[in-house]
N, C-alpha and C positions, 0 to 999 in steps of 0.2 A: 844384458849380453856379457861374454866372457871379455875379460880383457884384451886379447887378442885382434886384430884389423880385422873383422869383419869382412866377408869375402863380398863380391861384385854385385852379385843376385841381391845378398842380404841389401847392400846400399842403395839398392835401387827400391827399393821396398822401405826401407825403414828410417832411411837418412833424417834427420830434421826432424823430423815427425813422433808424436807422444798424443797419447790419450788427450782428449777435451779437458785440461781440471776442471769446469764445470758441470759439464754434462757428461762428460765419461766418452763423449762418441769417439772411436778408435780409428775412424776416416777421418784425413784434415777438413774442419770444416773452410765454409767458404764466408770469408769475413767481407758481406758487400757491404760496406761503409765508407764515407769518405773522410771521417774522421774518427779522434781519440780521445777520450777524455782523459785530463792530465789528473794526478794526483793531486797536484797543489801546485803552487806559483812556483816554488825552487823544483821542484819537479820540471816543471815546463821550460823553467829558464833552461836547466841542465841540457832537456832536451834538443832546445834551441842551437846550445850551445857548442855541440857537441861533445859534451861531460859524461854523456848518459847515452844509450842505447835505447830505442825503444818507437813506439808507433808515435806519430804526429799525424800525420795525412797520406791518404795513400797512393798519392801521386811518388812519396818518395820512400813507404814504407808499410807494408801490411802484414799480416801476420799469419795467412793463407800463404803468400811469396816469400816470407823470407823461409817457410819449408820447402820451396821450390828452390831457390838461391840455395841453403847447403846442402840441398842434394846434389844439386849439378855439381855446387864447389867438389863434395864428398867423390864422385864419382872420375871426375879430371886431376883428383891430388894435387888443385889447387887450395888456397888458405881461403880464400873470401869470394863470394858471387854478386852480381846485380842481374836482375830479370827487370825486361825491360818488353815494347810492344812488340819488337820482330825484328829480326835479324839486323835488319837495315840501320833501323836503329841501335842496335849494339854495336853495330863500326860507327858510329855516327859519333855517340857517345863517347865509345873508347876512343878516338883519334882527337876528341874535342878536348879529352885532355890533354893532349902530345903535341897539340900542333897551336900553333899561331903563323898567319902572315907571312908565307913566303916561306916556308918548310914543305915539305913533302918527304912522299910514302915510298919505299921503292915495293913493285908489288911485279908480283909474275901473272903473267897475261890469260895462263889457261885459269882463270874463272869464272866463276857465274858471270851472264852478262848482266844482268843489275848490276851486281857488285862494280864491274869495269864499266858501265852509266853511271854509279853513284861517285865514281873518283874521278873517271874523268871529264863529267862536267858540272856536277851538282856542288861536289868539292869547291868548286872551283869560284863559288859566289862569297866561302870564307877565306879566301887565299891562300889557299891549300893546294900544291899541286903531286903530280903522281909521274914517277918515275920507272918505269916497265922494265922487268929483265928480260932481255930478246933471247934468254932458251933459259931451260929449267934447271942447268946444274948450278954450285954455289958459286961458281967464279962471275958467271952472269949477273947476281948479286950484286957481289962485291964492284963489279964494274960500274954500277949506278948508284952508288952511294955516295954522295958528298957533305960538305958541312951544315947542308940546311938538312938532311934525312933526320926523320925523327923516329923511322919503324920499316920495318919490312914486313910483309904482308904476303900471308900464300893460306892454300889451304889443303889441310891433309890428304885426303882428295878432292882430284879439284873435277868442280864441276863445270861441263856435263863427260866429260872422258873416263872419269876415274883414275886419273892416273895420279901415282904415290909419289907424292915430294920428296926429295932429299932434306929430312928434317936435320938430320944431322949435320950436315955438312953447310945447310942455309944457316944454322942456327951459332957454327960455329963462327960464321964472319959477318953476323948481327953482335957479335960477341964483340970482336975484332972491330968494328965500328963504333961500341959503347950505345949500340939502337936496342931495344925492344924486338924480340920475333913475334908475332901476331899468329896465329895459326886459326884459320875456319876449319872448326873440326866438326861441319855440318853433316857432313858425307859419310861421316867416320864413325862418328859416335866415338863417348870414352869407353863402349865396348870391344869397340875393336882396335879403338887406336887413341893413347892419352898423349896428346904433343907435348905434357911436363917433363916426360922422363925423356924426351929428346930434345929439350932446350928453350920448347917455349916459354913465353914470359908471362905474354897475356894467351887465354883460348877463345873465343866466341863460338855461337852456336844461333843457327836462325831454329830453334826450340819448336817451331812450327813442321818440321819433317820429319825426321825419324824419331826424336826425342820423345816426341809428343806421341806422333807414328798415328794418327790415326786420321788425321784431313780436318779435324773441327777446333784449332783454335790458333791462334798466333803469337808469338811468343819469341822474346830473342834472351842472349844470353852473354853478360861478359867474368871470366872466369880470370881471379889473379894469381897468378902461381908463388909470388911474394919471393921472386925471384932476384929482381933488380934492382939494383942501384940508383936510385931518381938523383941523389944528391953529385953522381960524380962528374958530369960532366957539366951542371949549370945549364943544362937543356930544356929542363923540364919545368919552369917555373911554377907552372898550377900546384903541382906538389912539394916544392923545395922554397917559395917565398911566400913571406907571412899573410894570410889570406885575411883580407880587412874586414870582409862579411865573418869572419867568424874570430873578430879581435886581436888580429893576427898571430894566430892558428899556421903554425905550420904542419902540413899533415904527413910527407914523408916521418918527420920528428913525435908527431904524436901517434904516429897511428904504424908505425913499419911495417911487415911484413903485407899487411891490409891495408894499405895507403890508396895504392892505386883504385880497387875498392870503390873504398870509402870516397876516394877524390870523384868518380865519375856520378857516384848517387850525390854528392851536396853541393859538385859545383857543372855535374852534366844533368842530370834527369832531375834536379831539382827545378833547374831554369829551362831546360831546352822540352822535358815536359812529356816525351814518349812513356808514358807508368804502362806498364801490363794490368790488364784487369786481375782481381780476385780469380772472378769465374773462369778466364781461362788459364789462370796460373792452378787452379784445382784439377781442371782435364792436362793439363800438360803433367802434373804429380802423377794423375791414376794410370797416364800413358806410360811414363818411366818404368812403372813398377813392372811391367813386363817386355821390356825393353832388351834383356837377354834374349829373352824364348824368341822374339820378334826378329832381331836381327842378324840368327842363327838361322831363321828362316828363310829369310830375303836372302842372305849370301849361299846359302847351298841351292835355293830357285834358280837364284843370277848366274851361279855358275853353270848350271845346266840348261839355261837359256841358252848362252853364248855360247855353250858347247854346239848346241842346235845349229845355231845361225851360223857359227864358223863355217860350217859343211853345206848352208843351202846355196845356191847355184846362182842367185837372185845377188847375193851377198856380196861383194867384195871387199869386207874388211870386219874385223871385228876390233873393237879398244875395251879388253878389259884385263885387269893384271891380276885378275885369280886364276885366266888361262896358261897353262904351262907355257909357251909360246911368247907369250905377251912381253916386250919391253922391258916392262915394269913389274915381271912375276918376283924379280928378288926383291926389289924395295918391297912390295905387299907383303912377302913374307919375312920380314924382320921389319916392316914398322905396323902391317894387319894381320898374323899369322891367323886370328880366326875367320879371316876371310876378307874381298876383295868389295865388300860392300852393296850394295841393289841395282846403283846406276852404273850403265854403261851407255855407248855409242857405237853404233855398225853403219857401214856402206852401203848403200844400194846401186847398183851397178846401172840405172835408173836415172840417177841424178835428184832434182828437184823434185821435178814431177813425179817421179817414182814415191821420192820420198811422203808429198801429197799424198797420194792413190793409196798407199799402205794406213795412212791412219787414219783415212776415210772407211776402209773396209774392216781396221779391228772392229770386233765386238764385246769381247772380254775386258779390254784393255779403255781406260778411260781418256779422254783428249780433253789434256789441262796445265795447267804452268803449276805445277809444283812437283813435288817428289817425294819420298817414305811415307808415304802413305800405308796400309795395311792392303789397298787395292792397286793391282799392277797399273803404270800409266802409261801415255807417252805423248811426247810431243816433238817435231819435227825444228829443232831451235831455228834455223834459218828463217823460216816464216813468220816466229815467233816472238821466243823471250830475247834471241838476237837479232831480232830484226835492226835492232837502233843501229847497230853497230856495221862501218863500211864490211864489205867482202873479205879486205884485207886484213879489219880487226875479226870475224866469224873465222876464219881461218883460222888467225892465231888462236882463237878462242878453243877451236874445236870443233867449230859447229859451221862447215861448208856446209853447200847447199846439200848434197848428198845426204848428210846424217841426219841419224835419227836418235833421239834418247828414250831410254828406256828405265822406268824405276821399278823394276820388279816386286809384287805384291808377295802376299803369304797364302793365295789361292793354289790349289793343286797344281804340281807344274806341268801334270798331264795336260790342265787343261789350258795353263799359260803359252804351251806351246803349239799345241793346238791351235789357240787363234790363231799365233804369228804365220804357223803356217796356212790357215786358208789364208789370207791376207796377200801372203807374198805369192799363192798360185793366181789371185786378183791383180797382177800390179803387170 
């Protein structure tokens, strides 16, 4: 290729990835093994040592994943990647290295509800606890941040509403605190939306939805933008004091820019043990490479879904910020101008049971807990993926009883809309 940055299309297709040198094959193959044979003893040691780069085992390193790792790096305009089993486990990881005992996250409350289970009680058996902003702008932030915060936590859009964070301005008083910005850029993709060039430090991605985009494998992702300072506040020990397993190895000092990195694959996924397989670090590659065409699709669907639904009679509300209307149409358009993403959430006028009755009667439309799929979904979260969570937390979540989410597929949208409406002459 010409010396120039390679444009968005090309990275998603070609990032990481070169011919087989042995067999010439031009697809990554898929390295199912679960080890490496070393060259020789200082070979090994090196490896061990962290002197050298290269395959040991592939719990912490494969050669199928690490073309998956600089893709996603390449694609976020972050420095270094880890792929890991699924999303869950990329916050899992990433915060394993930020937190010890009695620290906590400050995080904004419209997210997935897993994510708001995984902080607020699973977290909570490492001594980690989670600090809520009670509304979205940055000030709300800054209000819950104290001496133990060790990150702040949002996502570009948050799910299930869709609605556009203020990256900017959360990222300018993660600044102002000397924390790490976190940003789930699940929803977003770095096609539509890179949180590096608006402050993020770290990115994740649960790899298993749009990334992948196709419903068959799982996959998470932590992305370092090689942003931050680990040394300046004495906060960060994992990265800033001499690590005895590795002879005391300090790894902000050896490793900078890729520090953070490097610190979650040899002192998170090394021990705690979530590795991505081969095979589905393979389908998450071949998923990427058309990951533009893909989510150029979904968002001009999505839009024209919600245009539909704003107007049916059944409806009382629409949440999505690619409608001109919407809340949040100017954040989308200076932090998603290609568009406002797949998922969104509508009202039914209905309630509960309404909300029931409609995704009994889709037929086009699959009923199942996930999203970017290439098939349109939906699932009704109150019944559901938030069920766990009181009324008061689904509320804040987004997901009253009323709502309904919706992940829009890449099917005609003659005929995506077509379902929704027999469904809602059903209800």
């Amino acid at each position: 290729m010409s010396e120039t940055t390679p444009g968005f299309d090309t990275l998603a297709i070609h990032a990481g990835a070169k011919p087989d040198p042995t067999t010439g094959a031009r697809t990554t193959p898929i390295y199912q093994t679960t080890a490496f044979v070393f060259d020789d003893v200082d070979h090994a040691a090196a490896l061990f040592g962290l002197q050298a780069f290269g395959n040991i085992y592939t719990r912490i390193t494969n050669p199928t994943t690490a073309v998956l790792e600089e893709r996603v790096a390449a694609l976020e305009g972050g420095t270094a990647a880890l792929a890991l089993a699924s999303g869950h486990s990329a916050q899992l990881v990433a915060l394993h290295a930020l937190m010890t005992p009695g620290c906590n996250v400050v995080a904004s409350k419209r997210m997935y509800g897993g994510t708001i289970n995984q902080f607020s009680h699973s977290f909570k058996s490492f001594g980690w606890d989670v600090k809520w902003a009670e509304d979205l702008d940055a000030a709300s932030f800054a209000a819950q941040i104290d001496e133990n915060t060790r990150a702040v936590f949002i996502e570009s859009l948050a799910n299930p509403g869709g609605i556009v964070m203020d990256m900017d301005g959360i990222s300018a008083v993660a600044k102002e605190a000397g924390v790490p910005l976190i940003v789930d850029n699940t929803m977003a993709t770095p096609y539509l939306c890179q949180p590096i060039k608006h402050g993020a430090d770290i990115v994740l991605h649960s790899l298993t939805k749009f990334m992948g985009g196709h419903g068959n494998s799982m996959g998470g992702a932590i992305v370092d933008a090689g942003t931050f300072d680990w040394a300046a506040s004495g906060n960060y020990p994992m990265l800033t004091e001499p690590r005895p397993e590795y002879n005391g190895m300090v790894l902000h000092e050896t490793f900078g820019n890729i520090a953070f990195a490097i610190c979650c694959r040899v002192l998170g996924l090394r021990d705690l043990g979530p590795a991505i397989s081969p095979q589905n670090s393979f389908l998450l590659l071949t998923g990427i490479e058309t990951l533009a065409l893909r989510m150029q699709k979904h968002c001009d669907n999505a839009l024209q879904t919600a245009e539909f639904l704003s107007t049916h009679s059944a409806v009382s509300w629409v949440s999505y910020s690619g409608l001109t209307n919407d809340p949040f149409h100017q954040a989308q358009q200076k932090y998603c101008p290609k568009g406002a993403g797949a998922v969104f959430t509508f009202g039914l006028k209905g309630g509960y049971e309404a909300g029931i009755e409609l995704v009994k009667n889709l037929e086009l439309f699959s009923h199942l807990a996930n999203i970017g799929d290439t098939r349109s979904l939906v699932i009704h979260p109150a019944s559901t993926t938030h069920r766990q969570l009181t009324d008061e937390q689904k509320t804040a979540a987004g997901a009253g009883p009323d709502v309904v989410r919706l992940s829009i597929g890449i099917e005609n949208v003659e005929d995506i809309i077509g379902d929704l409406k027999q469904a809602l002459e059903k209800v």
